[in-house]
C-alpha atoms as one frame of an Amber mdcrd trajectory, in Angstrom:
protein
   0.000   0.000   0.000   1.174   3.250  -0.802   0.037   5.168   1.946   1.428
   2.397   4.379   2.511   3.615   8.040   3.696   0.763   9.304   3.971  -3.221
   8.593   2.892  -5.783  10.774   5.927  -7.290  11.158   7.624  -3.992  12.029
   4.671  -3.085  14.636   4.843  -6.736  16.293   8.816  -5.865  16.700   8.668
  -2.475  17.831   5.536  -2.991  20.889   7.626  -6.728  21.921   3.258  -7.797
  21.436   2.099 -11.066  20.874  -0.088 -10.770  17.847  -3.525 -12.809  17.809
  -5.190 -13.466  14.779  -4.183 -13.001  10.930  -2.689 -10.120   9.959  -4.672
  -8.612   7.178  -3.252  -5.033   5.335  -0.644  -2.782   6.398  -1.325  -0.021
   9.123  -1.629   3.356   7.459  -2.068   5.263  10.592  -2.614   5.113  14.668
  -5.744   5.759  16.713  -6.896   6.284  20.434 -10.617   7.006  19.521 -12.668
   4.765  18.131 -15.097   8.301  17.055 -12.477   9.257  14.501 -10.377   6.378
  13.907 -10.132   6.053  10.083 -10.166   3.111   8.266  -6.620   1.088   8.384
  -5.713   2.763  11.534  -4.234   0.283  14.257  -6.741   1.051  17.744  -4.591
   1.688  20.840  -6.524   0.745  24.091  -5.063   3.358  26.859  -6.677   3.183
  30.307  -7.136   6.871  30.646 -10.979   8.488  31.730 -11.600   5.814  29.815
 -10.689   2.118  29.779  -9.790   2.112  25.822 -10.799  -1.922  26.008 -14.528
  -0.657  26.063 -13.989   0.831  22.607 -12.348  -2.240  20.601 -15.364  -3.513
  19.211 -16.475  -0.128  17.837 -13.493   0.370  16.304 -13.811  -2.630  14.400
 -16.779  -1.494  13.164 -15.097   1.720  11.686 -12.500  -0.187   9.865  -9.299
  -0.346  12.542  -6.895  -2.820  10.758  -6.160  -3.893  13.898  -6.222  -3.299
  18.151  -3.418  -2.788  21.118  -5.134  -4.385  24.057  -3.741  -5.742  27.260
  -3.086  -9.589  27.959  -6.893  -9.223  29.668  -8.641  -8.667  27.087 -10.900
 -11.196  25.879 -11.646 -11.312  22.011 -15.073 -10.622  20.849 -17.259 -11.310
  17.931 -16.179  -9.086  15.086 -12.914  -8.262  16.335  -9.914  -8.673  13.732
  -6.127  -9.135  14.351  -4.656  -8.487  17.836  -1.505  -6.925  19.807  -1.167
  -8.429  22.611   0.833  -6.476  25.663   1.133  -5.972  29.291   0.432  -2.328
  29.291  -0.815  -0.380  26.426   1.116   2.985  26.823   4.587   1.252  27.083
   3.506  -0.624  23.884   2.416   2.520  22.653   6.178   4.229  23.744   7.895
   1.239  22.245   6.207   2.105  18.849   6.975   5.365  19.157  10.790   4.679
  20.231  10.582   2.430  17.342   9.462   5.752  15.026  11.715   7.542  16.219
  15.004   5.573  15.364  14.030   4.719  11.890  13.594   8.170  10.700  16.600
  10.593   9.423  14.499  13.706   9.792  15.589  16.880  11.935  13.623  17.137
  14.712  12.334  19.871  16.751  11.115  20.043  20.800   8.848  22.557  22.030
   7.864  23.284  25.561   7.451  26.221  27.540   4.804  27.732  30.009   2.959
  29.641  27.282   2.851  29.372  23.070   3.945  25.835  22.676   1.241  24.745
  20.277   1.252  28.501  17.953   5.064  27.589  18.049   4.857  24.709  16.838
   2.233  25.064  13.739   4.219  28.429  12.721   7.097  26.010  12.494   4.806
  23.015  11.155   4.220  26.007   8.612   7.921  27.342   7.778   9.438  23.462
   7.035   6.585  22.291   5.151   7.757  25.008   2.523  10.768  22.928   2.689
  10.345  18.955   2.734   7.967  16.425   3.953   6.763  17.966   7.779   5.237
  15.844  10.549   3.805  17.508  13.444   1.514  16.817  16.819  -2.566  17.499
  15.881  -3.721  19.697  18.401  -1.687  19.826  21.613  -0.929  16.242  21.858
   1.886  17.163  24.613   1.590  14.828  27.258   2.477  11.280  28.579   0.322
   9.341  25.319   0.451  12.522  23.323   3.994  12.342  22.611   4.676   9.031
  21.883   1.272   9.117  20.247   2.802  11.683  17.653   5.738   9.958  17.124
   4.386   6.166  16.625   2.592   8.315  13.726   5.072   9.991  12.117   5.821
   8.094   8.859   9.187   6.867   7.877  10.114   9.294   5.153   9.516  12.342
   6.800  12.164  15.172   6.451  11.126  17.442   9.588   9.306  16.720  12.939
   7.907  19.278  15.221   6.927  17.758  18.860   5.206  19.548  21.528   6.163
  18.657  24.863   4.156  19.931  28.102   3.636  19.115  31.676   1.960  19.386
  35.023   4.420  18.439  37.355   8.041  17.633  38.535   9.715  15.037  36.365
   7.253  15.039  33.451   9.430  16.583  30.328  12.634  14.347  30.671  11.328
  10.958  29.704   9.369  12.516  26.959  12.365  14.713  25.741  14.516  11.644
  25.714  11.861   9.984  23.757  11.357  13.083  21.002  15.241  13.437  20.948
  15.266  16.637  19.280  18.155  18.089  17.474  16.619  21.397  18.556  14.631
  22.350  21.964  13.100  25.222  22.106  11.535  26.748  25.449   9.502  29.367
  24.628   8.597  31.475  27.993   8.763  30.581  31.989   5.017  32.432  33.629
   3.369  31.294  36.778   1.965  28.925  35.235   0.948  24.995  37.222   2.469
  27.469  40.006   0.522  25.529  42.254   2.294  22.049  41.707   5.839  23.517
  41.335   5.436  26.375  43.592   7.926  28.817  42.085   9.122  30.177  38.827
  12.921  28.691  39.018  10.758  25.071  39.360   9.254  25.979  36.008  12.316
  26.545  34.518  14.103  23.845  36.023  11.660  21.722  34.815  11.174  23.022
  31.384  15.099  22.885  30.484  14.728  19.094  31.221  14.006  19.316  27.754
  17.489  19.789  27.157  18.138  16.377  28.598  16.665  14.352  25.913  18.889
  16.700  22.718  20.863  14.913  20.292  24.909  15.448  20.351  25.854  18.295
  18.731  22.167  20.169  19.259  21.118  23.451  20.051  18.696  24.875  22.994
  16.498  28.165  21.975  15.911  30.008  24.969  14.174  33.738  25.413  16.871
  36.018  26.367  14.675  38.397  28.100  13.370  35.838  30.566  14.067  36.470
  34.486  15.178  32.978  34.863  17.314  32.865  31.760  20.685  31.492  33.683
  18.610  28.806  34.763  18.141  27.612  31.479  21.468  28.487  29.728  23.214
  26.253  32.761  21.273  23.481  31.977  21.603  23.912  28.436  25.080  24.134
  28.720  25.390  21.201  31.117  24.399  19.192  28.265  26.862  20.863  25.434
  24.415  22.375  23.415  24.649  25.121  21.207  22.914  28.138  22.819  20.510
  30.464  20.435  19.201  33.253  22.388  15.732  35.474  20.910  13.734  38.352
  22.280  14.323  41.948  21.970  17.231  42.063  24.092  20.472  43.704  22.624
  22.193  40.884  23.334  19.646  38.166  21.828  21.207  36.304  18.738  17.727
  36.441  17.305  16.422  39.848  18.089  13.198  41.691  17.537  14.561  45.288
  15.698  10.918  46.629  15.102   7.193  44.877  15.349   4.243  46.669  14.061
   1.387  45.411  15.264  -2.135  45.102  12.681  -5.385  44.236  13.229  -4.884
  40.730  11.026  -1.210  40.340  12.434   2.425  42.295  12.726   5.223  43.016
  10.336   8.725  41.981  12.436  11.627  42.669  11.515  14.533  41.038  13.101
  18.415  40.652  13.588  19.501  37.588  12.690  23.230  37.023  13.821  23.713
  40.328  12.364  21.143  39.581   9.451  18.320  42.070   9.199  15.313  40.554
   7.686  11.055  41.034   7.551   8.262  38.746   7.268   4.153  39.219   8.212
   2.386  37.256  10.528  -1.338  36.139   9.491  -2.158  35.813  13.718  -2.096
  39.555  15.399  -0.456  39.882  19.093   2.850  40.939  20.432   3.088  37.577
  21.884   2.791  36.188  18.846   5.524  38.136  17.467   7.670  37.003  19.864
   6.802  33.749  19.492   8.149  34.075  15.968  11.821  35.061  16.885  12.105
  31.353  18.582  10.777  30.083  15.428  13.270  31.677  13.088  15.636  30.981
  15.967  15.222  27.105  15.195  15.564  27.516  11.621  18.827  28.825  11.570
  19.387  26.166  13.654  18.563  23.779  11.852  20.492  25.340   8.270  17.330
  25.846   6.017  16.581  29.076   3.992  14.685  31.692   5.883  13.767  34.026
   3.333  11.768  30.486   2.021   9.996  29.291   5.182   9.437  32.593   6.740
   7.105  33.686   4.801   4.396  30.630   5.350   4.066  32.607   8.749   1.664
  35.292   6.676  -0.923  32.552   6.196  -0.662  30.718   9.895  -4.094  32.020
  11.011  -5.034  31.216  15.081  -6.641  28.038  15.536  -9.834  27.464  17.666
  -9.687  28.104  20.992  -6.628  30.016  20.339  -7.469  33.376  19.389  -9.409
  32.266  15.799 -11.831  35.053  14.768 -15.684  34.950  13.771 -17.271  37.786
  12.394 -20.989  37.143  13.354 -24.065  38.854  12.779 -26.280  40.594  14.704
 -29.615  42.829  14.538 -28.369  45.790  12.367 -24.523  44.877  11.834 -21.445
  42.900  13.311 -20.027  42.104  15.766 -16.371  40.755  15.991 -15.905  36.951
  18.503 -12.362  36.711  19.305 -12.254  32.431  20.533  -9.513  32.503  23.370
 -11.433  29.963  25.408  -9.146  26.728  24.812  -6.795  27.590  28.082  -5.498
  30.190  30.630  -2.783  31.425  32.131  -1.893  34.874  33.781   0.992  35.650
  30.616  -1.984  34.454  28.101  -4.765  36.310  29.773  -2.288  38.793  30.122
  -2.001  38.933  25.979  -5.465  37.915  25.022  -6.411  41.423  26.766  -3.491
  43.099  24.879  -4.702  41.741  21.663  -8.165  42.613  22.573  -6.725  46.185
  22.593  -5.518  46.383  19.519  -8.546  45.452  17.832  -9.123  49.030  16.076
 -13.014  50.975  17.490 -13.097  52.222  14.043 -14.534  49.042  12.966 -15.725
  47.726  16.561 -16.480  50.705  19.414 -16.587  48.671  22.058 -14.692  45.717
  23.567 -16.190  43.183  25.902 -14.037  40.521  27.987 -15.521  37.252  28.858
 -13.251  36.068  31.108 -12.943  32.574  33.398 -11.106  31.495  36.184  -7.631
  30.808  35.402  -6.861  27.494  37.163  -3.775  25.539  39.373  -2.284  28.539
  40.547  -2.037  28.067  43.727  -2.110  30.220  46.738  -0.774  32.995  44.445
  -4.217  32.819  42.750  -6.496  35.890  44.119  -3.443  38.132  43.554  -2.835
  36.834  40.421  -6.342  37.230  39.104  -6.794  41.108  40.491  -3.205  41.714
  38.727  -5.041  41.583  35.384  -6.872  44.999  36.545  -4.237  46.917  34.873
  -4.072  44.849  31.373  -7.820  45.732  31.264  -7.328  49.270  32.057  -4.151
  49.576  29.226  -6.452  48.057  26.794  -9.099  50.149  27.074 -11.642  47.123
  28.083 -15.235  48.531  28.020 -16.810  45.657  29.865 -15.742  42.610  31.572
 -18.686  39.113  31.971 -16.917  37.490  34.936 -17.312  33.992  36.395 -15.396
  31.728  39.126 -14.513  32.773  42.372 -11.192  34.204  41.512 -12.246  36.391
  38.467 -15.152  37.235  40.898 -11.550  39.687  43.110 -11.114  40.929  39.518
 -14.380  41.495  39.096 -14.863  43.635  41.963 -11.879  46.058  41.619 -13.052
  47.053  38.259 -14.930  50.476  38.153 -18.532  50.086  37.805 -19.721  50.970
  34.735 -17.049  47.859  33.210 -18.571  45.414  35.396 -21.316  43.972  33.119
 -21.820  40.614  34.813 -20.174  37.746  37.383 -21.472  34.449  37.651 -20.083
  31.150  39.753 -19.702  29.285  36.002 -19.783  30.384  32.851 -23.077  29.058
  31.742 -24.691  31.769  34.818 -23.323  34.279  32.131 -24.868  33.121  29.072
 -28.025  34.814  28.965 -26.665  38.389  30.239 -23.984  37.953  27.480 -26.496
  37.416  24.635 -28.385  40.401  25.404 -25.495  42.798  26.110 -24.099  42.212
  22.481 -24.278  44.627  19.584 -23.510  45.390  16.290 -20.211  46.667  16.659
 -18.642  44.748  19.630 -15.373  43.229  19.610 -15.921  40.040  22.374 -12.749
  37.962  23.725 -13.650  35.003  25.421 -10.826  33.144  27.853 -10.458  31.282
  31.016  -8.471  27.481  31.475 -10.194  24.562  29.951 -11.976  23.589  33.755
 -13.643  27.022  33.177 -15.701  25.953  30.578 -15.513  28.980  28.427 -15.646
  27.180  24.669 -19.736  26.528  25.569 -20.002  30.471  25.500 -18.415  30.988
  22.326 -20.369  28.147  20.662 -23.729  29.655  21.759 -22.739  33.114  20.513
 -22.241  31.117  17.129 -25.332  29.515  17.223 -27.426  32.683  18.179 -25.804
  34.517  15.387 -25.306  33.308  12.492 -21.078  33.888  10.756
């Protein structure tokens, strides 16, 4: 098959499974959910919210060429060719360990407390100019994310991009030493999961574990600007890598000379190891600007051409949940929904409001925040939320729709005529929201995932029509 990911033969070596049953055609891809598992796609049974075993029969039904289960599982009626293991996820790694070491393509790491995922599609974006480009859907970043990513990346492949996250102490270094980049690239340290690693130095202690898993001879990308930036450069260094510094520092190797922020996205310009150069970005925000220097960072690392890749960045436009814009409409004009509401953090509220700001009142008068609780913070969290007071005041915030007890201390510092509503959850807000809307409204909706802000911005969608 032409499209083949992997052979049975090569996935029976790589997960050490027994296999049980005839094996039929060749794997063309790999699976966790049965609701979107394509036909051919091998079914991986993880024990996760979900026992994965549930789902084998189903995804049968949609075609799986085959099924990862545990030695427990007991074959049904319907069900085709079998891997037999002890424990799905290390089969799962082993595939992936297996994907890794049979590919020759350049690989790239990216963690950090805030723009892993825009990272790593501007970059998806930038080498796919260039060769054959495999890269994590979504922000699979975690324990089965990662190896889940790799186990798919096909053979052939000339570029990898990898997104590596965590929640706690310990998490990044098996994963890094999984990915094994040739370049690791950490893209900020913010309070972020401050409430499981209790201080900033944690975060970037843990974060430059990424460095731990880089091939000989690699390079770490770290933000010259950041507080905790000898943190990371030590344990780069500990691991002889070559150090590529961005931000708008003077003495960043990578350097922002000049960003002009737009209402669709920035022109940067940028020293380059001396090398002035320009590009657009198709995603507005200072933050994302930023961002960009650590991409351009990692393709001078890597050797390619940056007056070809850089430009893909004009036409990287923000996913859902991450700042994507709807224009919907309502009674007598528009009314502009900026979609923040995938996750939350005080340095991406902190931007989201920024953003909000720039959004020009020629076109929309008024801007509204929607805005959640931003979650595992710790005992910092109060003073963290009420912080954002002055983001909304520099951005000119009209009103601010509150909910969760810790938006509820923003909530009540704000001046009066800017507090439009607070509820306990979001879906107390929904009703005051849909009235307070008007033709000529910019609304940015945010708050972390537990928050449940994404229900808001669907039912603005659904009320008015894009």
């Amino acid at each position: 098959m032409t499209n083949s990911l992997w052979t049975w033969d090569d996935l029976v070596a790589a997960s050490g499974a027994q296999l049980d049953g005839s094996a039929g055609d060749e794997v063309t891809g790999i699976s966790i959910d049965s609701r979107t598992l394509k036909p051919g796609d091998l079914f991986v049974a993880l024990k996760d919210v979900r026992d994965g075993h549930e789902f084998v029969p189903a995804a049968f039904s949609a075609g799986a060429a085959g099924a990862l289960v545990s030695f427990g599982y007991e074959r049904r009626p319907g069900d085709g060719p079998l891997l037999l293991v002890a424990d799905t996820l290390e089969g799962l790694r082993r595939i992936a360990e297996a994907a890794r070491a049979r590919t020759s393509a350049r690989v790239v790491a990216v963690t950090g407390s805030v723009g892993k995922t825009g990272t790593k599609e501007a970059l998806r974006a930038c080498l796919s100019r260039l060769g054959r480009t495999h890269a994590a859907e979504k922000s699979y970043n975690n324990h089965w994310g990662v190896p889940l990513t790799l186990a798919r990346m096909p053979a052939n492949v000339e570029f990898a991009v990898l997104e590596i996250g965590m929640n706690h102490r310990g998490e990044i270094a098996p994963l890094a030493r999984l990915v094994r980049p040739h370049v690791a690239i950490i893209t900020t340290i913010e309070p972020v999961h401050l409430g499981y690693l209790g201080s900033l130095e944690a975060i970037a202690e843990e974060k430059s574990d990424v460095f731990l898993g880089l091939e000989p001879g690699g390079t770490a990308i770290i933000r010259r600007d950041s507080p905790q930036f000898p943190i990371m450069e030590a344990a780069a260094k500990r691991q002889s890598a070559r150090v590529l510094t961005f931000g708008r520092s003077a003495e960043a190797s990578i350097r922002a000379v000049q960003i002009e922020p737009g209402e669709a996205g920035s022109l940067v310009t940028i020293d380059v190891l001396g090398r002035r150069l320009s590009y657009r970005l198709g995603t507005p925000g200072a933050h994302i600007a930023e961002n960009s220097l650590a991409v351009a960072a990692a393709l001078v690392a890597l050797g390619v051409d940056l007056d070809r890749a850089l430009p893909a960045l004009a036409d990287v436009a923000p996913p859902s949940g991450r700042g994507a814009r709807t224009v919907l409409k309502v009674t007598g004009g528009d009314l502009l929904l900026i979609d923040e509401s995938y996750n939350a953090n005080p340095a991406s509220m902190r931007a989201a409001i920024e953003t909000l700001g720039t959004v020009p009142r020629s076109a929309y008068p008024r801007r509204i925040a929607v805005l959640g609780d931003m979650l595992e913070l710790g005992p910092r969290a109060r003073e963290l939320h009420m912080d954002l007071k002055d983001a909304i005041d520099g951005a000119g915030i009209d009103l601010v729709f509150a909910c969760g007890p810790n938006m509820e201390q923003l909530f009540t510092r704000l001046e009066p005529q800017r507090r439009a509503a607070w509820a306990p959850s979001s879906d107390g807000l929904l009703e005051e929201l849909v009235k307070a809307v008007r033709p000529g409204d910019a609304v940015m909706v945010k708050g972390s995932l537990g928050s449940r802000m994404a229900p808001l911005v669907e039912a603005l969608k659904s009320r008015f029509s894009s």
